[in-house]
N, C-alpha and C positions, 0 to 999 in steps of 0.2 A: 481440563486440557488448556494448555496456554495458546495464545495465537495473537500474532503481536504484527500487525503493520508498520511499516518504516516506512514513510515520503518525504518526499521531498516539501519542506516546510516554507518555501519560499516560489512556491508553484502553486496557482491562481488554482489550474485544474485538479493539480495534486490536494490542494486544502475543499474544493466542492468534489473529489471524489470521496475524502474521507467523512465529511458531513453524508453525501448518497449513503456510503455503506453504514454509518452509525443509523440513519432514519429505517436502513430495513434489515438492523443486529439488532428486535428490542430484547433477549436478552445478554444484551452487553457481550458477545462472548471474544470480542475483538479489544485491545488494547490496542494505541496509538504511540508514536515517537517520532519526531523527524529527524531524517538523515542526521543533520546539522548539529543537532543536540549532543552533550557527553555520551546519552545512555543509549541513543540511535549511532554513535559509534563505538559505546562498549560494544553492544549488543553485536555488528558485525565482525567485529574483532572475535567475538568466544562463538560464533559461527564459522568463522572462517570465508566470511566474506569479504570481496574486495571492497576495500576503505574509499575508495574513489567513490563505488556505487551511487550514482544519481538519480536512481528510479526505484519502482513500485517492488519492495519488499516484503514477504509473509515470513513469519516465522511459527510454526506449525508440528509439534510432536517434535522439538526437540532438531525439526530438521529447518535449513532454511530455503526458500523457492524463490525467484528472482522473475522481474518480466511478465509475461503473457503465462507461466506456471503460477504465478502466484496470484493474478487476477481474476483466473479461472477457479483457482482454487477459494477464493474467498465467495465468489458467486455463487460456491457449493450450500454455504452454509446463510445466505440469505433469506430472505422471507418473501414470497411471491415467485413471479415466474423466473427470476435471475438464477433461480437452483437450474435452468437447463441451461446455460452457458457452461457448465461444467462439461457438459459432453464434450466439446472442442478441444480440450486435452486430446482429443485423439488423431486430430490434425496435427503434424508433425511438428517438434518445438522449433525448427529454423523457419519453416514456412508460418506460425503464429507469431514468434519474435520480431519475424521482418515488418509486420504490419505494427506490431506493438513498437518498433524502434520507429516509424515513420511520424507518428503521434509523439512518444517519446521527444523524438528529437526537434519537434515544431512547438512543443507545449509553450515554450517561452513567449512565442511570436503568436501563437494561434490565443493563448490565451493571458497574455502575461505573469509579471513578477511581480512579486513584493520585495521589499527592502527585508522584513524579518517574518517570523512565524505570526500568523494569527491569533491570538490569546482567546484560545477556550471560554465559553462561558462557565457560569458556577456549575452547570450541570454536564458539562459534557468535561469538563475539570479532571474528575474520578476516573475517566476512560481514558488518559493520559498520563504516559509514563514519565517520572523526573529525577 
């Protein structure tokens, strides 16, 4: 099964959330791209998502989840206790999104920017898409 993260690549938070999720995916089952990238804008394009999208991305069985559905969803398949964040899907998706847009929308100011993506080391290389 494929499952594929899209972030934003120039987000401080966005680049230590995806090293979090790689430290507790050890068998790799998460691939990487950011937004910013060609294939982080193939990739919404043949989903049918909006091209603007500046936030946390899964794409999952073919479908894609956006927001506070796709964060929760990737905590499913973690290792340790983050597997029970999944339950909060059942909190209703405007009342999780509002909180996920609050963060969202401060990430730049709460945690800064970079000018570009952060280059991979040799090892975490293979778990990014190009």
């Amino acid at each position: 099964m494929e499952r594929i993260i899209l972030f934003d690549g120039e987000c401080n938070f966005c680049d230590k959330s995806v090293q979090f999720v790689m430290k507790r995916d050890p068998n790799a089952q998460f691939k990487f791209a950011s937004l910013q990238s060609e294939i982080g804008q193939e990739l919404l394009r043949k989903y049918n998502a909006p091209t603007d999208m500046d936030s946390f991305v899964l794409i999952e069985n073919k479908s894609c989840y956006f927001q506070s559905s796709a964060a929760l969803r990737v905590c499913k398949h973690l290792k340790g206790l983050w597997k029970i964040a999944y339950c909060f899907l059942i909190i209703p998706k405007p009342v999780r999104d509002f909180f996920y847009g609050i963060i969202a929308k401060n990430r730049y100011k709460w945690f800064g920017k970079r000018d570009s993506c952060r280059i991979p080391s040799p090892e975490e290389r293979e778990r990014f898409l190009s």
